[in-house]
C-alpha positions as a printed NumPy array, in Angstrom:
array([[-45.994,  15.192, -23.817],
       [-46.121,  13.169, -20.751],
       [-48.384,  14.475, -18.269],
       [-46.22 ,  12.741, -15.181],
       [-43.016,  15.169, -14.215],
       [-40.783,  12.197, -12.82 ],
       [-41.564,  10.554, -16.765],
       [-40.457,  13.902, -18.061],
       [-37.201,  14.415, -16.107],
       [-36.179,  10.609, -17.951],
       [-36.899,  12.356, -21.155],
       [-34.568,  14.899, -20.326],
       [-32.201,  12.062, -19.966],
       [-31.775,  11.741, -15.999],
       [-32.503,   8.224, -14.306],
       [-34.793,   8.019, -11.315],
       [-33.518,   5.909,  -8.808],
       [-35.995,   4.906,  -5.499],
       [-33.582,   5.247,  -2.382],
       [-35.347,   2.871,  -0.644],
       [-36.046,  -0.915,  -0.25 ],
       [-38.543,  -3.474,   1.875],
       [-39.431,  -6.514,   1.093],
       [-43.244,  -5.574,   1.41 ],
       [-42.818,  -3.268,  -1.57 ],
       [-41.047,  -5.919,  -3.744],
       [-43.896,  -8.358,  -3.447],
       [-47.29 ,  -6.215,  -3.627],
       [-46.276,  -4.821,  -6.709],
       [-45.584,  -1.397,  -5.69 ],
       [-42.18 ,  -1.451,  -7.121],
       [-43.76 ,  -2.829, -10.246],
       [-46.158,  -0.592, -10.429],
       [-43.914,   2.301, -10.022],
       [-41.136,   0.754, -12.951],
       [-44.469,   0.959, -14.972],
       [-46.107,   4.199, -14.065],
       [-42.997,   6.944, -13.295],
       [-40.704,   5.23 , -15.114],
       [-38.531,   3.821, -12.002],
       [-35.007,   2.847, -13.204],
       [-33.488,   1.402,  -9.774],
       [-32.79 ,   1.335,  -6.347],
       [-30.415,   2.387,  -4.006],
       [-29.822,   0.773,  -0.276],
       [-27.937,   1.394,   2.864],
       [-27.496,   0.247,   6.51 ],
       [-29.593,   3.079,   7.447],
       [-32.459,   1.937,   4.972],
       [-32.581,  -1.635,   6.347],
       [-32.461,  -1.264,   9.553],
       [-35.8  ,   0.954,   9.427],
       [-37.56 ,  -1.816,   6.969],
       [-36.78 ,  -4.244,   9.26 ],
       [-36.963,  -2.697,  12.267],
       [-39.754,  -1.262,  11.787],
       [-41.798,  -2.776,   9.747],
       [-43.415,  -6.87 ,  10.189],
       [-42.917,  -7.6  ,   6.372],
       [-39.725, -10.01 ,   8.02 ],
       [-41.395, -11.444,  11.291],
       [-41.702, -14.808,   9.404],
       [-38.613, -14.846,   7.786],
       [-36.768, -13.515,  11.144],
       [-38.843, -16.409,  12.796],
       [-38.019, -19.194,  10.048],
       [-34.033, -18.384,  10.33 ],
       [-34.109, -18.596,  13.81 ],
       [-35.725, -22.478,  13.666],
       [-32.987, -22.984,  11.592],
       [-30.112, -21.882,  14.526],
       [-28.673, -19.327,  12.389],
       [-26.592, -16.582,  13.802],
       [-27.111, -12.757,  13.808],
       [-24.94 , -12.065,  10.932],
       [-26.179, -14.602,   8.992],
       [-29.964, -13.873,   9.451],
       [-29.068,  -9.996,   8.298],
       [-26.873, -11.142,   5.507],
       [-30.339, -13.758,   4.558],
       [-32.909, -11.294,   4.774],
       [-30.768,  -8.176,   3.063],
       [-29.628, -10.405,   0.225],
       [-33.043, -11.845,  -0.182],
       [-34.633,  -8.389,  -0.577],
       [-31.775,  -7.091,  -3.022],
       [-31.632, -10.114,  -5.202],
       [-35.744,  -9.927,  -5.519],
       [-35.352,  -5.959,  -6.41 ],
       [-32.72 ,  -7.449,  -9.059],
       [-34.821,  -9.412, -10.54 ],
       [-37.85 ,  -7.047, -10.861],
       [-35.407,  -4.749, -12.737],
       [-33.605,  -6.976, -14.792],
       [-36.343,  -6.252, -17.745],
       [-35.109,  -2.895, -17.666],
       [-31.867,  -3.355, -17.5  ],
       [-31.806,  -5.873, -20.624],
       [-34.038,  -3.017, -23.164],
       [-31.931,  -0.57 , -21.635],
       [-28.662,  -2.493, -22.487],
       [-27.062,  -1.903, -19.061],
       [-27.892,   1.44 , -18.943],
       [-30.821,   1.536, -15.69 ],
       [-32.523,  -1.184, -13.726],
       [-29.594,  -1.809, -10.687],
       [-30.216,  -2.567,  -7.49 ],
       [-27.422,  -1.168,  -4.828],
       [-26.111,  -2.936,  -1.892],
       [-23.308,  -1.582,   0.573],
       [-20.461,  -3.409,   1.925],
       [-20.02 ,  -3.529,   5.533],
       [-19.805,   0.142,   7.027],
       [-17.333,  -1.235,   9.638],
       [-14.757,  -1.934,   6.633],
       [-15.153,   2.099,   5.252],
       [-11.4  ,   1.985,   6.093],
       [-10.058,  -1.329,   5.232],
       [ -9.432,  -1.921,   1.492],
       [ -8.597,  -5.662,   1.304],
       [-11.712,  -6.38 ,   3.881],
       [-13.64 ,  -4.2  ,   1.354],
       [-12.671,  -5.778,  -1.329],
       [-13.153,  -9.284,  -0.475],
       [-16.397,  -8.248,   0.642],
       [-17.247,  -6.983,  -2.691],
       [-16.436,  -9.182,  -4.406],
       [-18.378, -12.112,  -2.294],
       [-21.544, -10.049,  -2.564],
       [-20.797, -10.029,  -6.094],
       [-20.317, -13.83 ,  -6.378],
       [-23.627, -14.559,  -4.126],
       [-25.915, -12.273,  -5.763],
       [-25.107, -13.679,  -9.065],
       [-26.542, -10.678, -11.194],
       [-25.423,  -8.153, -13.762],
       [-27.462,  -5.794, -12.398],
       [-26.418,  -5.138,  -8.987],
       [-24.042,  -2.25 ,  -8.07 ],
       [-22.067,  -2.953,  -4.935],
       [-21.657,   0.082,  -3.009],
       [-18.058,   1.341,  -1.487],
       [-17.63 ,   4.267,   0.247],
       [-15.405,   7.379,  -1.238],
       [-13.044,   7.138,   1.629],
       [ -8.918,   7.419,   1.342],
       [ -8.676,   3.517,   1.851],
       [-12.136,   2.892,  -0.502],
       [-10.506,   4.282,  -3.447],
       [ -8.052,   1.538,  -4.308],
       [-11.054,  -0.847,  -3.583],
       [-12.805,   0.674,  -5.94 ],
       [-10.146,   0.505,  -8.909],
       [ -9.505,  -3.443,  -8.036],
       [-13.854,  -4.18 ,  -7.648],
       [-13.654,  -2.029, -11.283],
       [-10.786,  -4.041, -12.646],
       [-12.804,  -7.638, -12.07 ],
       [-15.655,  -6.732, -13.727],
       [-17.629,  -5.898, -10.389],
       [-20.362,  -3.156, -10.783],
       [-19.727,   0.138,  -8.169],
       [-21.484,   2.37 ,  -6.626],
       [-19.081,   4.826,  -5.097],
       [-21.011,   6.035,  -2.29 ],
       [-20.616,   8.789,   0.436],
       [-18.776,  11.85 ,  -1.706],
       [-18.844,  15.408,  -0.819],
       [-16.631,  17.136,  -2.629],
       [-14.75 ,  18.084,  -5.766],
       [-11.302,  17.127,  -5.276],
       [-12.335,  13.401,  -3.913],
       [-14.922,  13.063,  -6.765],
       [-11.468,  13.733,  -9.191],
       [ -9.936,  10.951,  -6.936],
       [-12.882,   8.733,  -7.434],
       [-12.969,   9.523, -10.961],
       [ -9.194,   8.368, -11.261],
       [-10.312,   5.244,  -9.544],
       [-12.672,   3.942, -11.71 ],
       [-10.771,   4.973, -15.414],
       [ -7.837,   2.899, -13.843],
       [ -9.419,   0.031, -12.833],
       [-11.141,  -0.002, -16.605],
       [ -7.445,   0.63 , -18.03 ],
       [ -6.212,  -2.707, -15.189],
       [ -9.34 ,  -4.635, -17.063],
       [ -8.105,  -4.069, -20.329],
       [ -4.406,  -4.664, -19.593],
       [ -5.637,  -8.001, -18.333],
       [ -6.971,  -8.619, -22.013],
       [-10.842,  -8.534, -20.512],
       [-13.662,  -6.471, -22.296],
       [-15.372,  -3.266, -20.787],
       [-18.909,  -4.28 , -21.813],
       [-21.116,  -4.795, -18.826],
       [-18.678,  -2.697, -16.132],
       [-20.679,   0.312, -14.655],
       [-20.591,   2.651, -11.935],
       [-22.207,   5.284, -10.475],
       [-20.551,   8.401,  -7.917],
       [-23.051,   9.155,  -5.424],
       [-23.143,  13.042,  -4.285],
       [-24.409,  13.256,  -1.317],
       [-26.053,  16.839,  -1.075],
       [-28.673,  17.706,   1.601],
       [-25.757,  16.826,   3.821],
       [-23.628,  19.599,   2.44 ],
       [-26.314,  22.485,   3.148],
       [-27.151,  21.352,   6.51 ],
       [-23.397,  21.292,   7.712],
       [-22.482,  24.24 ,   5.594],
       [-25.743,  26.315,   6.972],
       [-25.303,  25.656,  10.569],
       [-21.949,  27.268,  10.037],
       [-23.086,  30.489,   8.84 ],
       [-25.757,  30.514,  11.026],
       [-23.064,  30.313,  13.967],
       [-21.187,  32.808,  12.408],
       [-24.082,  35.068,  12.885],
       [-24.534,  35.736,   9.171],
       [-26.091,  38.638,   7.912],
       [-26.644,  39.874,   4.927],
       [-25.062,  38.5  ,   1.252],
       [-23.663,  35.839,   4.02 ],
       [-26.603,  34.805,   5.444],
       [-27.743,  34.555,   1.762],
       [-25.515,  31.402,   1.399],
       [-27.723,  29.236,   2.741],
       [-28.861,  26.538,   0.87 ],
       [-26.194,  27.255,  -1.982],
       [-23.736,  24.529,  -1.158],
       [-24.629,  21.78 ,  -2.272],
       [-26.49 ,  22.7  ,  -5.394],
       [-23.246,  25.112,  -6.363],
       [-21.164,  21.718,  -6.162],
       [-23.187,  19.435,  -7.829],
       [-22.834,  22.145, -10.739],
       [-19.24 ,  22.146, -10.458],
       [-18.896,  18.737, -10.176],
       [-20.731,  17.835, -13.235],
       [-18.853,  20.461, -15.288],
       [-16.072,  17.984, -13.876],
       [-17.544,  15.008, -15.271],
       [-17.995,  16.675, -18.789],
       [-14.089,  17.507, -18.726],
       [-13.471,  13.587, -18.168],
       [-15.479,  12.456, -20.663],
       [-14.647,  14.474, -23.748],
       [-10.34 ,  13.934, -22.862],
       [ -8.58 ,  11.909, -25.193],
       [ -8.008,   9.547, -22.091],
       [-11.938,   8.118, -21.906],
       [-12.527,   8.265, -25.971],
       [-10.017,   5.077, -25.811],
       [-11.669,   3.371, -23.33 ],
       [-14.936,   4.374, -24.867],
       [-13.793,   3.192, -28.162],
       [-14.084,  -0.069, -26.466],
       [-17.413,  -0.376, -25.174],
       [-16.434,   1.247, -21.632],
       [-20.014,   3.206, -19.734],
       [-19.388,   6.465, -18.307],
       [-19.458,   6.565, -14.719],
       [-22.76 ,   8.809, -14.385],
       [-22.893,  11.564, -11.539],
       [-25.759,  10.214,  -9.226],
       [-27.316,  12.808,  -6.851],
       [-28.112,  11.304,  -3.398],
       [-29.202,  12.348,   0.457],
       [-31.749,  14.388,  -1.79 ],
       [-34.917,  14.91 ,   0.79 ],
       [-35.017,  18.171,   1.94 ],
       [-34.117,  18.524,   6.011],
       [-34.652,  22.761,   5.983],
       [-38.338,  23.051,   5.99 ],
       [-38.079,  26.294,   4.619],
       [-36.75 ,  24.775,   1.028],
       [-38.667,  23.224,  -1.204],
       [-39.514,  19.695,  -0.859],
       [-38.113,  18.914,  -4.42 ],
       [-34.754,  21.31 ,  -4.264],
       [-32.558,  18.713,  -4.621],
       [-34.185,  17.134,  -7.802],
       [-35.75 ,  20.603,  -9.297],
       [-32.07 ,  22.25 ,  -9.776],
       [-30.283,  19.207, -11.199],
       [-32.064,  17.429, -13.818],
       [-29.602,  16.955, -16.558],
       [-28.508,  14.107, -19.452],
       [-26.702,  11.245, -18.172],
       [-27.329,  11.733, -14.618],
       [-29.063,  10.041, -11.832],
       [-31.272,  10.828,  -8.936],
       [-32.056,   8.41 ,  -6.064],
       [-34.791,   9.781,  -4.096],
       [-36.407,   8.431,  -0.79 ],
       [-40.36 ,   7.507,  -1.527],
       [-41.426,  11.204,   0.085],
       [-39.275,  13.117,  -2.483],
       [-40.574,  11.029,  -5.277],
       [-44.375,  11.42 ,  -4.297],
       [-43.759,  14.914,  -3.843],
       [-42.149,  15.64 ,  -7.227],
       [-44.781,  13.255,  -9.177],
       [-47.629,  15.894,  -7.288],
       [-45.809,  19.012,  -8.123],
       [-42.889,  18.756,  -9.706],
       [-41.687,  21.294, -12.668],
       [-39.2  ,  19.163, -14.242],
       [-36.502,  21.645, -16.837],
       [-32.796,  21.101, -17.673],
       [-31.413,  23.242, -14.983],
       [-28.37 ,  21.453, -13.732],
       [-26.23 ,  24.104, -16.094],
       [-28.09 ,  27.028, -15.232],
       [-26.31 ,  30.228, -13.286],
       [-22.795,  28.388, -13.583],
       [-21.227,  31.73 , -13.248],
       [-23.056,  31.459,  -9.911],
       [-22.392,  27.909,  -8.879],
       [-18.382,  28.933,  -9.533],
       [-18.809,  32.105,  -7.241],
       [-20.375,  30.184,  -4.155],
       [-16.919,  28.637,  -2.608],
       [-15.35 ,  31.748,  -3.014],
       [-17.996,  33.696,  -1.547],
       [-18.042,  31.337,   1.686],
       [-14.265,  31.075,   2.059],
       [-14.598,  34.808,   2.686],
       [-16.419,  34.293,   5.324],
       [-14.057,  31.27 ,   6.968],
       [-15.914,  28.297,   5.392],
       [-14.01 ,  25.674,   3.287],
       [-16.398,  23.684,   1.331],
       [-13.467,  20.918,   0.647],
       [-13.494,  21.056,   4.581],
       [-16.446,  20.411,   4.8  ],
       [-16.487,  17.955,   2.673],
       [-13.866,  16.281,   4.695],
       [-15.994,  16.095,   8.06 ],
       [-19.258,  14.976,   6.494],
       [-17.138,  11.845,   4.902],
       [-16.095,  10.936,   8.764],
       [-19.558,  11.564,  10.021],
       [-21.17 ,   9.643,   7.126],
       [-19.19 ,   6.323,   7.963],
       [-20.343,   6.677,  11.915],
       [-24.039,   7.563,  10.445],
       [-24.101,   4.579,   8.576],
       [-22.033,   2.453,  10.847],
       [-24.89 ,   3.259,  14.028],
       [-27.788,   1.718,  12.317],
       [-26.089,  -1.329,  11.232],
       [-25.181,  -2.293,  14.341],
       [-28.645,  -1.388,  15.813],
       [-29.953,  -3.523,  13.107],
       [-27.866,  -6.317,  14.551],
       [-28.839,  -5.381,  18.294],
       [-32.439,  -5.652,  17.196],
       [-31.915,  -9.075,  15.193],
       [-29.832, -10.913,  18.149],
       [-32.897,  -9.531,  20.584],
       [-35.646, -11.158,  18.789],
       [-33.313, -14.085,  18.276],
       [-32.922, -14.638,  22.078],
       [-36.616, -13.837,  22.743],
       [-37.666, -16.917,  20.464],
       [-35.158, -19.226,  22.097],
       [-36.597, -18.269,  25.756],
       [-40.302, -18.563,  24.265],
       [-39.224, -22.111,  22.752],
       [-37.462, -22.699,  25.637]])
């Protein structure tokens, strides 16, 4: 038996994903090192990820200063340095990815947050990232918004790799769902094969208990209320991959299955623990299961590799996990509701540190023109 949990939760058949990406860690070999030791299988990125690597880190002084010698523009130095770092993460994974056939080893990288509600925009964008990057093993991320769910189908239906990002609940994970086995069915309409499409649908949990706790905790919760907390999330992860389950055993997938198509895997994400008082591994503990992934910033992953108990639990208490909406609607909280509001605040979370990213770019941009100047 492997001695190192995060190697056994792969041989219970879940991927670990690093949520997390600077270019420092691409080129000391940390990212090697960790493909080697815990078994590493990809990464995810955001707006909020690159802006702190960035930002706050002096891994990109020289490149920052190079691309301003060369009189490029703000959006152009971001869209250098983030496609730079992604297409070098690629490539570090692409082993994995080939002895895997297609199965692990992609890198993530978001669209625009500023286009979460514009589907052509999105789109286009997509599919340029796509083009640039050049790689089978990149996963372009789209948010789970009304308007991202017919970009999804069309990015799907040209062969383009998705990561559907920024879903919180059940009845828009059926919608994304929907999105991606009609965009396969548009592929093969068009006469093109399945081989090589795949997709992830990112839950985003943590969110869910910290937005469904501070409302029972202004409700004044007491009692089996107040022992809600922390269910959330963990309840609709359960449900949702009792969802995923249904999809793939209908008579609907089995034909595009029968020709080569990947299941869109359920990929648990926002997974470090905000309430102190849970455990530092909750949201990887309770939902190891097959053909699942789970992107973890580097603090949840050093935590879980120190004391991590890794068990197929994602199916345990279902009985449970099927009670916990009910129970909170009785007290006045809807969890599709919620769901709703943390969709809205995710695009504005994501949306903030891209354009401080930008902010911070154009300032050092004008400080070396004055110092030249």
């Amino acid at each position: 038996m492997n001695s190192n949990p995060l190697l056994k939760i792969r041989d219970l058949g879940q991927s670990i994903w690093l949520d997390y990406i600077q270019r420092g860690i691409l080129e000391n070999g940390e990212i090697a090192g960790l493909i080697e030791r815990d078994g590493l299988a990809g990464i995810t990125s955001n707006p909020a990820i690159f802006e702190k690597a960035i930002v706050e880190h002096h891994d990109y002084d020289g490149a920052i200063a190079a691309l301003i010698g060369r009189d490029m523009n703000t959006s152009d130095m971001y869209e250098t340095l983030v496609l730079e770092d992604v297409a070098r993460a690629a490539d570090l994974f692409r082993p994995l990815y080939e002895r895997s056939g297609g199965g692990d080893g992609y890198v993530s990288i978001e669209v625009s947050p500023h286009l979460a509600q514009d589907t052509e925009r999105t789109i286009k964008e997509g599919g340029r990232l796509w083009e640039t990057l050049q790689r089978p093993n990149i996963m372009i991320k789209v948010p789970a918004t009304r308007e991202g769910l017919p970009a999804i189908r069309q990015l799907l239906a040209a062969g383009i790799n998705v990561n559907v990002t920024l879903l919180f609940g059940l009845e828009r994970y059926r919608q994304v769902v929907e999105a991606y086995m009609a965009g396969l069915e548009d592929r093969v309409s068009a006469g093109k094969p399945l081989h090589g499409v795949a997709s992830v649908a990112s839950f985003f949990l943590s969110r869910i208990d910290v937005l469904t706790d501070k409302k029972l905790d202004a409700l004044g919760a007491t009692g089996a209320a107040r022992d809600l907390r922390g269910q959330a999330a963990i309840a609709y992860a359960r449900l949702a991959y009792q969802i995923y389950k249904g999809w793939t055993a209908d008579d609907r997938w089995r034909r595009l299955a029968a020709r080569d198509a990947r299941p869109q895997r359920l990929l648990w994400a926002s997974t470090s623990t905000k309430d102190p008082a849970y455990s530092d591994v909750k949201y990887v503990e309770a939902l190891i299961g097959p053909d699942t992934v789970n992107t973890v910033p580097p603090e949840t992953l050093d935590a879980y590799r120190d004391h991590g108990d890794p068990a197929a639990r994602l199916e345990q208490d279902m009985a449970g996990a099927r009670g916990v909406p009910d129970k909170l609607a009785q007290v006045g909280i809807d969890l599709e509701d919620v769901a709703q509001q943390l969709e809205a605040e995710g695009v504005q979370k994501f949306i903030a540190p891209f354009d401080k990213l930008f902010a911070s770019l154009e300032q050092r941009r004008r400080q070396i023109h004055t110092e030249k100047a």
